[in-house]
C-alpha positions in Angstrom: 10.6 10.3 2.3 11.4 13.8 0.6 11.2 14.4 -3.4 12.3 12.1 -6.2 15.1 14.2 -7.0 16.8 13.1 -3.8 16.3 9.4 -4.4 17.2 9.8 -7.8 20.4 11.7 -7.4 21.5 9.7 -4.3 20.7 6.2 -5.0 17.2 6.8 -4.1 17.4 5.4 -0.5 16.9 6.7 3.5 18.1 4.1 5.7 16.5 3.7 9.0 17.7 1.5 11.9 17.6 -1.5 10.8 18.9 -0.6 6.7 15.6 -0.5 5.6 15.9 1.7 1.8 13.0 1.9 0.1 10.4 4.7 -1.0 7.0 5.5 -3.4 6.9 7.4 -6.5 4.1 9.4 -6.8 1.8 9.2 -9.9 2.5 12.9 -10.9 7.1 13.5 -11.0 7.5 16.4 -13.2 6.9 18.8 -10.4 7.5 16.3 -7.7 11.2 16.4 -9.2 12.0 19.9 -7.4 9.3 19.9 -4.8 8.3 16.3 -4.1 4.3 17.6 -4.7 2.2 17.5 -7.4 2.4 19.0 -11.2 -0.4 21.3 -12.2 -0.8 23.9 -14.8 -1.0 27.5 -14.1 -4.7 28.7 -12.2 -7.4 29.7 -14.0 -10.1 32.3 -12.6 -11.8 29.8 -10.9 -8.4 28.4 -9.1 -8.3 25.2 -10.7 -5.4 24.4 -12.7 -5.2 24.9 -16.2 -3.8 22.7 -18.9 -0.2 23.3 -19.9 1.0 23.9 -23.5 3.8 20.9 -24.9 6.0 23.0 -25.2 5.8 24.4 -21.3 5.5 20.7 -20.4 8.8 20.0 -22.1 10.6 22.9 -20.4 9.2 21.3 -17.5 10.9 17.6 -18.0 14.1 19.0 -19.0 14.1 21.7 -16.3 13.7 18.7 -14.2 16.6 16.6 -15.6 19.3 19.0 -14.9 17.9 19.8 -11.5 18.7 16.2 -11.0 22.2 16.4 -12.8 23.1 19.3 -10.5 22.2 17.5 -7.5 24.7 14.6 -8.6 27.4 16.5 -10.2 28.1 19.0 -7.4 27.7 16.4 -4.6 30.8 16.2 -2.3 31.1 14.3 1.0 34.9 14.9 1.7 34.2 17.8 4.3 31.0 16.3 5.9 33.6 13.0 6.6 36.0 15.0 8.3 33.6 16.2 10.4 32.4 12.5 11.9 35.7 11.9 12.3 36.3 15.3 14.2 33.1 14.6 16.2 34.2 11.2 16.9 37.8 12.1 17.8 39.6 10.0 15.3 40.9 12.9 12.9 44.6 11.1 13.4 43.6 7.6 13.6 45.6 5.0 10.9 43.4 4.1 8.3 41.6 0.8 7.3 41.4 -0.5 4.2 38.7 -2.3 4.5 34.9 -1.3 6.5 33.8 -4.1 7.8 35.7 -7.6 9.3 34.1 -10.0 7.0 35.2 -13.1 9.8 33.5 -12.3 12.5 29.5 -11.1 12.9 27.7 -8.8 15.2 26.1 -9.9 18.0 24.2 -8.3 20.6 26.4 -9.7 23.6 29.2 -7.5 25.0 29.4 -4.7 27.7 27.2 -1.5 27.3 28.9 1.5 25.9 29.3 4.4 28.1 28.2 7.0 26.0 24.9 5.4 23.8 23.6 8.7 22.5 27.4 9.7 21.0 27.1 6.2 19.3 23.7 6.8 17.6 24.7 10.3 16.5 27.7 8.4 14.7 25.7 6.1 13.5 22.8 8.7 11.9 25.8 10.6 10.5 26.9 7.2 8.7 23.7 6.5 7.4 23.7 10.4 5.4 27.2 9.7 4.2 25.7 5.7 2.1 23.8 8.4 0.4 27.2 9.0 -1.9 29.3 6.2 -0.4 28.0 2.6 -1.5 30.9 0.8 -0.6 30.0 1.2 3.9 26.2 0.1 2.6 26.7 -2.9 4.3 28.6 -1.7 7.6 26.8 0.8 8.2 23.4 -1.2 8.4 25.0 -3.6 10.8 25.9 -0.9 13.3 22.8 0.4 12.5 20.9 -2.8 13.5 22.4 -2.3 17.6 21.4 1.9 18.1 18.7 0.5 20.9 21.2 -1.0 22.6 24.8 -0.4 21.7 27.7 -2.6 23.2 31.5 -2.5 22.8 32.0 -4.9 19.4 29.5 -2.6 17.6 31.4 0.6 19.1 34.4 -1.5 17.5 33.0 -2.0 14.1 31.6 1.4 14.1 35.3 2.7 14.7 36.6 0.4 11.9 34.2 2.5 9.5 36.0 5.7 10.2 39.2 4.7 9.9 38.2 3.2 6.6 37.1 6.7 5.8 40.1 8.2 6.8 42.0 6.4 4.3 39.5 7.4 2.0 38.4 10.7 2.1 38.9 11.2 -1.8 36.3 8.4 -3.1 33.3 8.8 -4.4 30.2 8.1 -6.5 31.3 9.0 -10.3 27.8 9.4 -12.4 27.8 9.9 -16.1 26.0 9.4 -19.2 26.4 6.5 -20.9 25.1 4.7 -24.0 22.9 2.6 -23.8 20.9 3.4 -20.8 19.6 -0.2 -19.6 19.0 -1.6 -16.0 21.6 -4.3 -15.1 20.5 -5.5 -11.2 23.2 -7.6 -8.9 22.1 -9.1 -6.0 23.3 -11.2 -2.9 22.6 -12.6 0.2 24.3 -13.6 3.5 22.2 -16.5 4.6 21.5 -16.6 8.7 24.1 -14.2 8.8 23.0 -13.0 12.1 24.3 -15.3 15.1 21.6 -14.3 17.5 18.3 -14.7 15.1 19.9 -16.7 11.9 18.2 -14.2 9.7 19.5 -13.2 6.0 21.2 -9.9 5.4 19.8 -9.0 1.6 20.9 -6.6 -0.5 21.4 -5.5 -4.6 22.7 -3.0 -6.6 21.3 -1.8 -9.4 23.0 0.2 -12.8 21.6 2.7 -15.3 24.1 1.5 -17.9 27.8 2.2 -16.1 26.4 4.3 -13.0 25.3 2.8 -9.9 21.8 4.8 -8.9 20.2 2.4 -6.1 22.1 -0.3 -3.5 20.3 -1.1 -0.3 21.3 -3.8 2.6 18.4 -5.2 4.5 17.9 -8.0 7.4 15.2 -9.8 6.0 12.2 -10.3 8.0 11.8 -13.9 8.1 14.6 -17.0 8.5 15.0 -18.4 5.3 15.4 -22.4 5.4 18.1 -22.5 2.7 20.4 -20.6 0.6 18.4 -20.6 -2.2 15.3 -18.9 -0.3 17.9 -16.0 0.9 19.4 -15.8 -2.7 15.5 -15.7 -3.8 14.5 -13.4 -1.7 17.0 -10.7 -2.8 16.2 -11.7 -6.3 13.0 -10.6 -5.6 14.0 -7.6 -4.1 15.8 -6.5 -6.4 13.4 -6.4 -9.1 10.8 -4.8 -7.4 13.2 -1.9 -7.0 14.1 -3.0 -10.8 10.3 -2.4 -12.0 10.0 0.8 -10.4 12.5 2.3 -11.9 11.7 1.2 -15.1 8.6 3.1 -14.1 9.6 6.4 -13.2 12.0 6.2 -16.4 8.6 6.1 -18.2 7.2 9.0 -16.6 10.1 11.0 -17.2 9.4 10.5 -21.1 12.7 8.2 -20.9 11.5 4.3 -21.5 13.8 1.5 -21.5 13.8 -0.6 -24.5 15.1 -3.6 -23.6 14.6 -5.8 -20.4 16.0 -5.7 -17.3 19.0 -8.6 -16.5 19.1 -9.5 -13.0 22.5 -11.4 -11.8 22.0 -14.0 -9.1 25.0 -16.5 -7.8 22.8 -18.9 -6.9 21.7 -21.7 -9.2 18.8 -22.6 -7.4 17.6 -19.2 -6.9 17.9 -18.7 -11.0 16.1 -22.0 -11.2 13.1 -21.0 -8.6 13.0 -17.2 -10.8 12.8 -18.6 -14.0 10.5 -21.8 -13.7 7.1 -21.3 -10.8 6.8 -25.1 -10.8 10.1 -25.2 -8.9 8.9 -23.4 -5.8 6.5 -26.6 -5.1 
């Protein structure tokens, strides 16, 4: 994926076909930040790179930060949703209030579309728009999971999305600075959510005090046996994603002090996480 300011600003996800988020950081971010390479002092004569001064390394970091603040403050989706809807023809459509029906789930059974390559557009169009919309995460990574083979109910559900945009052109992701800055991680599962291969839909969110940086939605790759090994699994998930940025915090000069709490639902799943003798 591109540079950490992207991930950073935006939740720090690309979602592919299937909802897979994810990405690296790199061992060097203060230059990564604006060009996603490496930091290096200025060239000496001989062309290798010379050490920097503190006080050019600090210009550096904060140079960086508010790069990263620009990118979120001046974000603003309103006028890139009006044009999936235009593309899509469903400018006067009534609104939905919500994105998804949460009673019945995709499938791959129905009748072909006519038009598959309009429906993947859509669809790739969506998955820019979760970059400031968190809240069509989840819908948009089910449509997502059909763009080999599209069929009616996932042109349905697709549709459902933008009229849920339409009647809500105006929201938004609202990032701020807060005190204190600590990692608070929610996660969930929907176990054998999927009717055709009883795999687990996954997904977590995770807070930098009140602001929402990172939420991913994932099929998992295996079938989980229980609840509690869906609920696990996400748990899982979602500190991984929990420890990196607790990393890259640390190499932007800006360590967390305390530890990370990770919400889980599920009392087995708390149970496996917090004693390894369970998982026998």
């Amino acid at each position: 994926m591109g540079g950490t300011a992207d991930r950073l600003a935006t939740g720090g996800h690309t979602t592919d076909a299937g909802g897979t988020v994810g990405g690296t950081a790199d061992p060097s971010p203060s230059h990564r930040l604006a060009t996603g390479g490496h930091a290096t002092g200025a060239l000496g004569p001989s062309g290798a790179a010379a050490p920097m001064d503190p006080s050019s390394q600090a210009l550096i970091w904060r140079s960086c930060l508010l790069y990263v603040d620009a990118i979120v403050l001046t974000a603003s989706s309103r006028q890139y949703m009006l044009d999936i809807l235009e593309r899509a023809g469903m400018l006067n459509y009534k609104p939905c209030s919500t994105p998804v029906d949460t009673h019945a789930k995709l499938s791959a059974d129905g009748v072909t579309v006519a038009d598959p390559s309009h429906y993947r557009s859509i669809a790739g169009a969506l998955q820019y728009l979760t970059f400031t919309r968190p809240d069509i995460t989840y819908a948009v990574q089910q449509v997502c999971l059909y763009m080999h083979d599209p069929r009616e109910p996932h042109l349905s559900a697709m549709k459902r999305i933008l009229r849920y945009l339409q009647g809500t052109l105006n929201l938004g992701l609202h990032l701020h600075r807060t005190s204190p800055a600590d990692l608070t991680v929610y996660t969930d599962a929907d176990w054998a959510g999927c009717p055709d291969t009883r795999k687990s839909t996954s997904g977590y969110a995770v807070f930098l005090g009140d602001n929402l940086i990172s939420w991913p939605s994932k099929r998992q790759p295996t079938v989980s046996r229980s609840s509690s090994e869906a609920e696990y699994r996400a748990v899982a998930n979602g500190v991984a994603e929990a420890c990196w940025l607790r990393q890259l915090l640390q190499e932007l000069h800006h360590p967390l002090r305390r530890a990370t709490v990770v919400y889980c639902d599920n009392v087995s799943a708390v149970y496996l996480s917090t004693n390894p003798v369970q998982h026998q």
